[in-house]
N, C-alpha and C positions, 0 to 999 in steps of 0.2 A: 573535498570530495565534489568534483561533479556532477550534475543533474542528471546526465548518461548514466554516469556510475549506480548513483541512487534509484533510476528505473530499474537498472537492472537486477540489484539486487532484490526489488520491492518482485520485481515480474518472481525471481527465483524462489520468493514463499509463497507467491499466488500460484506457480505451479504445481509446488510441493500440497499445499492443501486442496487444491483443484485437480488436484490430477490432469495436467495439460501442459503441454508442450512449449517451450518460449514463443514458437509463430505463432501460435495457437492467441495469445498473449497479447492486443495492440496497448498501446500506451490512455489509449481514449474509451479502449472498452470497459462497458460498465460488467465489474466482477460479477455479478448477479442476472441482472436481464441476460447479456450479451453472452458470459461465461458459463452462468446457470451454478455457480459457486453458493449453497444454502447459508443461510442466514449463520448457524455456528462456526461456519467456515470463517465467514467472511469477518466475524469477532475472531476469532482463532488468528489470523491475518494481521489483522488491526493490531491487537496485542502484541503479536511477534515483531513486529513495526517499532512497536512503541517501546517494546525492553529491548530494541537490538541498538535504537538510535536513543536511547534513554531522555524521551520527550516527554514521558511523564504528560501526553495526553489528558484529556478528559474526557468522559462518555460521550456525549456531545461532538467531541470533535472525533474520536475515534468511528460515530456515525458517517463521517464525512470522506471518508475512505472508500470511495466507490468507485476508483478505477488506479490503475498503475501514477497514472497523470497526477491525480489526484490527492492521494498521498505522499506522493514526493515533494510536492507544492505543500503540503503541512508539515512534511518534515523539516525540508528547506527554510522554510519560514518558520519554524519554531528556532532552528539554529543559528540564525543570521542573529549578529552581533546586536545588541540593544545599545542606540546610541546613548 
């Protein structure tokens, strides 16, 4: 899966719980400040994230999800191959 691929999908539960549009949507914008996405959203998000690409997260990191950008690069990184 590509990184394109992976924003896009991540953008289509941030819009679905944000109520906002994909232009609406930049890759850098922070969920919160930028989008105004409340804090259970934005776990709501996180979680969906987390059972869709079964990362099996931790709270800590599930914290770290604060833009499109953002969790793609955790997700990415949690999947990449362990040498």
């Amino acid at each position: 899966m590509s990184i394109e691929t992976l924003k896009q999908r991540i953008r289509e539960v941030v819009c679905e719980y944000g109520q906002l549009q994909p232009d609406e949507v930049g890759d850098d914008a922070n969920l919160h400040t930028d989008l105004g996405i409340d804090s259970l959203s934005l776990l709501e998000i996180a979680l969906r994230v987390d059972q869709e690409y079964e990362t099996d997260f931790s709270e800590e990191e599930l914290l770290k999800m604060s833009s499109v950008s953002a969790a793609a690069t955790l997700v990415t990184d949690r999947l990449a191959p362990k040498p």
